[in-house]
N, C-alpha and C positions, 0 to 999 in steps of 0.2 A: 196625544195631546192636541188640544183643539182649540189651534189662537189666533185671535181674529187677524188679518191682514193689519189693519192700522197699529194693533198692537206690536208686530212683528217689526214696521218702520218703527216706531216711537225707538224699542228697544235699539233697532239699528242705531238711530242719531245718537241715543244716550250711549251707547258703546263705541262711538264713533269718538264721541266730545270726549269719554273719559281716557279712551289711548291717545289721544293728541294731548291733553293734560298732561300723562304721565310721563309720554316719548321729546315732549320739546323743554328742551332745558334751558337753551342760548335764549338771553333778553325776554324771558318768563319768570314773574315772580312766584318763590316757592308756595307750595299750600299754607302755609302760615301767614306768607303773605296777602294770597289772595282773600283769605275770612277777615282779611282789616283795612286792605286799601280798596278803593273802586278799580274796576276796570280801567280806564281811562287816566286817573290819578299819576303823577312823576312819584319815582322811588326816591327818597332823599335820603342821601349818605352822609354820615358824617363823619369828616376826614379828619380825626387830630397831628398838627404838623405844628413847625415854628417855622418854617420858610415866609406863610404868611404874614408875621408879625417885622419880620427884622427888613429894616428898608434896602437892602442890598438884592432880595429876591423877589417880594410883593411882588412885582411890574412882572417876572417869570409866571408868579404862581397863578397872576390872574389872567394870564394868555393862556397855561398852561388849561383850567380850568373852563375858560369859555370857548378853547375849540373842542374839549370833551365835549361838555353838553351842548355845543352844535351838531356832532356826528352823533351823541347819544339822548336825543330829544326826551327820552320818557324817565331819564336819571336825575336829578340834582343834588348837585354836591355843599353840602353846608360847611365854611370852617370851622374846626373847631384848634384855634389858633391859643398856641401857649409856646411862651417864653423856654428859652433851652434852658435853662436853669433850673427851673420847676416842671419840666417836662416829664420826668421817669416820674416820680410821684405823683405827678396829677393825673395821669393817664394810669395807674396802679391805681388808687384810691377809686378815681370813678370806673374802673372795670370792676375790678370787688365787689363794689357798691349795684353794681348790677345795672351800671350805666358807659358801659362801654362805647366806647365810637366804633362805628363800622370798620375804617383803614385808622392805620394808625402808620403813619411815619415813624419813622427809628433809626440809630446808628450803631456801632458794632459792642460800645458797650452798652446800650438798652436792654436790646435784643434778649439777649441768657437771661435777663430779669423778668421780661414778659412772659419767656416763655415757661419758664422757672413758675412762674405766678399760675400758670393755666389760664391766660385769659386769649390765647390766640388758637386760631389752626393751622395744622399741617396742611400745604397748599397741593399735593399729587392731585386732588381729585377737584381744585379749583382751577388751575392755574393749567395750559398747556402744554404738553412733553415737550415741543419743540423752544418755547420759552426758558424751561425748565434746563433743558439741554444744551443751551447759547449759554449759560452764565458762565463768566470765567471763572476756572477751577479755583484759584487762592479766595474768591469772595460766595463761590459756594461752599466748601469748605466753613467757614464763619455763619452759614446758615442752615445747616446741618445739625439736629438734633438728635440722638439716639437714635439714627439712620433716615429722620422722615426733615425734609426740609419746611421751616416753619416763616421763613421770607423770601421776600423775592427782592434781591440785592437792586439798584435806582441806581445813584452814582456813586463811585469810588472817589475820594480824592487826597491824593497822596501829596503829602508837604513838600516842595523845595525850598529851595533859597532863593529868596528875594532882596536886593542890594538897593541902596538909593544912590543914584548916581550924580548926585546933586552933593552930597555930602562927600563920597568918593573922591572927586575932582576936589573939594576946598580941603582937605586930607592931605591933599598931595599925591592920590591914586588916581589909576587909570580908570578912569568911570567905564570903561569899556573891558575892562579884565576883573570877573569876579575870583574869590578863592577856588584852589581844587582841592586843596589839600585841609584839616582842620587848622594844621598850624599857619597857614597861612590866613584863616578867617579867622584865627584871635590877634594875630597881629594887624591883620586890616581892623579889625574890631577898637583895637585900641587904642592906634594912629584917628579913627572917628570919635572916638568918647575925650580924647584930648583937648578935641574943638572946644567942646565943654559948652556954646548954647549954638544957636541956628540964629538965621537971618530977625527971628520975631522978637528971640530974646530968651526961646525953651530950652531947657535945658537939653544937650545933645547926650545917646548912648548910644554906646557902637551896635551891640547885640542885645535882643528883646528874648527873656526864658520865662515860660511864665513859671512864678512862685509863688502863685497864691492858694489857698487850701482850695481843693475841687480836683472832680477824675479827671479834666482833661491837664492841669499839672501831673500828675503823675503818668499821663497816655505818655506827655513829653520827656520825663524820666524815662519813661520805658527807650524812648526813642534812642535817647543818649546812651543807655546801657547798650543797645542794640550796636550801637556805632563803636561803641568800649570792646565789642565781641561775647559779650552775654545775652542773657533770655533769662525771661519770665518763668517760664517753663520746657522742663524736656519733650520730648513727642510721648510722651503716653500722659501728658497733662500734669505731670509731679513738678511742685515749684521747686524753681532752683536758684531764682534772682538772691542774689548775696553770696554766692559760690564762686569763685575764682575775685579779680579783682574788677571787673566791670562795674559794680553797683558804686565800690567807691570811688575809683577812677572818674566816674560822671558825676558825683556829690562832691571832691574836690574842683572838679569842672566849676562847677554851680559857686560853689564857696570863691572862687577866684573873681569870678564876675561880678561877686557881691563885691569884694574888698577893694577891688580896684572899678568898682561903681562903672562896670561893663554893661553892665544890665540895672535895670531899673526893680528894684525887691518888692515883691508883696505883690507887684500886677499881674491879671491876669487876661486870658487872650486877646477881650475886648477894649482894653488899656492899649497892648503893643499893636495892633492897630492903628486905631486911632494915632498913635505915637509917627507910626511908618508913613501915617498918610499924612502928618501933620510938619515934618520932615527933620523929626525927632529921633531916631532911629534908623543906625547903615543897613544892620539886618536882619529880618526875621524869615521864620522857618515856618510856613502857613501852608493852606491847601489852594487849590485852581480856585475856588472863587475869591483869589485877593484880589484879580484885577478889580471886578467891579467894588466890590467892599473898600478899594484904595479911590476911586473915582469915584462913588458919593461920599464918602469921607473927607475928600482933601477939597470937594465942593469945587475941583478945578474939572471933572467928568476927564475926557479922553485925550485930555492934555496936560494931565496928569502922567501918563504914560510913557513921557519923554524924559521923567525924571527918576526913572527906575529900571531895573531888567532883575529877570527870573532866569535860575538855572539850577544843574541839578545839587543837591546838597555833598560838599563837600567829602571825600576819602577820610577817613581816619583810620581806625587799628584792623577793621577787617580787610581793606585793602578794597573796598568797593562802595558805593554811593548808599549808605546805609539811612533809612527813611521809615515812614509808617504812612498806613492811610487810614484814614476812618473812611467809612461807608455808610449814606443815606439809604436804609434802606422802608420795605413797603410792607406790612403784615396786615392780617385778616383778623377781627375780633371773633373768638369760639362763638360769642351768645348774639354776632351780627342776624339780624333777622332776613337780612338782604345780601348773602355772601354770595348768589352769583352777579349781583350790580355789582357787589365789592370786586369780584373778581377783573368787570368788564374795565372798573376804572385803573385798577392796577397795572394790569397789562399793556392797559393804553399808556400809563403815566413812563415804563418801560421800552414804549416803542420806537420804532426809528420820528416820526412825527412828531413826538414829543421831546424826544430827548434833543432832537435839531434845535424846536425854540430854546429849552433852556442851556443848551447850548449857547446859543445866540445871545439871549443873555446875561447867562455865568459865565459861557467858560465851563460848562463840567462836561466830565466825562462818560462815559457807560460802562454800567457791567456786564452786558452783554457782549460775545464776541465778535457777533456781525455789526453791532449797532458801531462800536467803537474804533472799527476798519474803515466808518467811513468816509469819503473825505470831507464831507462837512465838518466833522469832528475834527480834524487834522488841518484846517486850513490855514494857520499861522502857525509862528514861531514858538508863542505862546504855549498853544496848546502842544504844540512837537514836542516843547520840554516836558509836560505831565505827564503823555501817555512814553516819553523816554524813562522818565522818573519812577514808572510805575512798574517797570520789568527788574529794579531793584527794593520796589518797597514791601515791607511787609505787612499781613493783616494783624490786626490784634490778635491774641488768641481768646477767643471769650466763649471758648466751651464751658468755666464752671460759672454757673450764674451770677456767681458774687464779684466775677470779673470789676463791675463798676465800681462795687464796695473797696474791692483788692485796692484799683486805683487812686478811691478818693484815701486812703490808709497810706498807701505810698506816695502823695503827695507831701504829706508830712515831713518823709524824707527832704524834699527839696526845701520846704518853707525853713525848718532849720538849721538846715546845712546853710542858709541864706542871710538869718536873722540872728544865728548864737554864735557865739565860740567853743562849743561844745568838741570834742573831738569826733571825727568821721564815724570809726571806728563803735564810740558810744551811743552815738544818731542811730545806725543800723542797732546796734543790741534792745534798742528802746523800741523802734516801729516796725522791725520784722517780726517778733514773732505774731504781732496783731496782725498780717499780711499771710503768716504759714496756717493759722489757725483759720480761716477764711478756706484756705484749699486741703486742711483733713477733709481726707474720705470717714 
């Protein structure tokens, strides 16, 4: 063979450039990428979340966002911001539609629907073993599909009880001694709902449950069955919620608070809020970001804080501080053109850097097990109580897809257990089997 010397270089450089194509992976866009952006060009991601929309995290998501793309100069992250209400559907409809966002933000019952749908990937070959292997077992667990993990769990945040101490004291309670026991939070509860209004003239309720149609009424059903000594399901994922007396144990609960106007009927989360911070409500049973969600609400910020405390939820029939968390978590769209940006921002969104600011602040926690050792994370009382609260809480179970549909179905249960006189008994005959027929195999 007889090739000329310049030929011999040319081929070198062109063999040179293609194995450096093919070997660098980290902060190089894929070949699909490169036939459409320029060299030079930022990658833009688009991130669909609701943190950005609701004014309690904004100030988080847009620190959170401009020290990424200060340490990742060639990324940009575009919101793609939707209301939590309209969030699993609108993120469904435009992935189908073949308009998927790159990240997608989610919580533990989204998740099974997404994935359910096909419109995410499994993260082994995005995401780092070491990452991968911090996740606390109960929230990786919850991200586990048919052995391949398809999120990468953000923050956990598990409900306590939160008391107003302002209402406490005019009660006749020790604004300084919450309940331990349940019986003794319906009677603190009822000794507050007697007041009957507050200082403005709003009507006072001891305990805020939500009972309005929607999954997360029914998360909180769950919750309260939890605490009765029941479950949704057994460990091999067979429902069993209505089995023993836990489901109506927690629906006469409900029906009680209705009748003796304990709780306020038909509202739902963003109601008792507002209610708690309004100082309309002794107690509610919320996740780590109430602080700040009660300090832009009550429009008084961190003097606000003097009129309340958090502690862990009350004992009832199991004999231990029975709770639940949902979990923010972070997924990769299948059809992202840019899943190793996707990856870079995820990770980061995960890491001890990031999760300090929104720490700082929310108030949340991590799901990782190093991140949430740290003491930054632990520097108050505040937070002592969540990451206390969270070595009894449980995760959803949301292995079968329909998990959110299950939800919004057994919300039912509580709306009229709340609204009829129908007997207990008849409620469950009428909206279980729509709840069993959901988890046929």
């Amino acid at each position: 063979m007889n090739t000329k010397p310049w030929a011999i270089g040319l081929i070198t450089v062109m063999l040179g450039a293609s194995l450096t194509a093919c070997t660098t992976k980290k902060d190089t866009p894929s070949a699909q990428e490169v036939s459409s952006t320029p060299k030079d060009a930022k990658i833009e991601l688009n991130f669909a979340n609701w943190i950005s929309t609701e004014d309690a995290t904004k100030p988080a998501y847009e620190k959170l966002i401009a020290e990424f793309e200060k340490t990742h100069p060639k990324i940009k992250i575009k919101s793609v911001g939707i209301p939590f209400a309209q969030y699993k559907d609108q993120v469904l409809v435009s992935s189908k539609g073949g308009n998927a966002p790159d990240v997608l933000m989610s919580n533990q019952g989204f998740t099974p629907a997404f994935v359910g749908a096909n419109v995410v990937s499994p993260l082994e070959k995005l995401i780092s073993a070491d990452i991968l292997r911090d996740i606390v077992p109960a929230s990786k667990n919850g991200v586990t599909f048919n052995g391949a993990v398809y999120a990468l769990p953000w923050t956990p945040h598990p409900n306590a009880l939160f008391w107003n101490k302002t209402l406490f004291q005019k009660a006749g309670l020790d604004p300084n001694t919450p309940p331990k026991t349940w019986q003794e939070l319906l009677l603190d509860a009822q000794k507050i709902t007697a007041l009957k209004s507050n200082a403005s003239g709003s009507p006072v309720y001891g305990l805020g449950e939500a009972t309005k149609t929607g999954s997360y009424t029914g998360q909180m059903l769950y919750r309260l069955v939890l605490s009765n000594g029941g479950k949704l399901v057994d460990d091999q994922g067979t429902l069993v919620l209505g089995e023993g007396t836990a489901l109506t144990d927690s629906l006469n609960y409900l029906r009680q608070l209705s009748v003796q106007k304990i709780t306020p009927v038909g509202a739902e989360i963003k109601d008792l809020r507002g209610m708690f911070a309004n100082g309309s409500l002794g107690f509610l049973i919320d996740g780590d970001f109430g602080r700040n969600n009660f300090r832009t609400m009550s429009g008084k910020g961190e003097a606000f804080d003097k009129e309340w405390g958090v502690t862990v939820v009350p004992v009832n029939k199991t004999g231990r501080s029975e709770t639940v968390f949902t979990e923010h978590q972070l997924l990769i769209a299948k059809d992202s053109k840019h899943a190793d940006a996707a990856a870079e921002f995820v990770s980061y969104l995960v890491s001890k850097d990031a999760l300090t600011i929104y720490h700082q602040f929310n108030g949340v926690l991590s799901s990782l097990t190093s991140v949430s050792a740290l003491p930054e994370l632990n520097e108050d009382d505040y937070a002592k109580v969540f990451n206390e609260q969270m070595k009894t809480a449980s995760a959803f179970p949301t292995a079968n897809p329909k998990f959110d549909n299950a939800m919004k179905e057994a919300s039912n249960l509580s709306v009229l257990a709340t609204t009829t006189n129908e007997d207990i008994p008849s409620i469950i005959a009428k909206v279980l089997p729509k709840i069993q027929a959901l988890y046929q195999k």
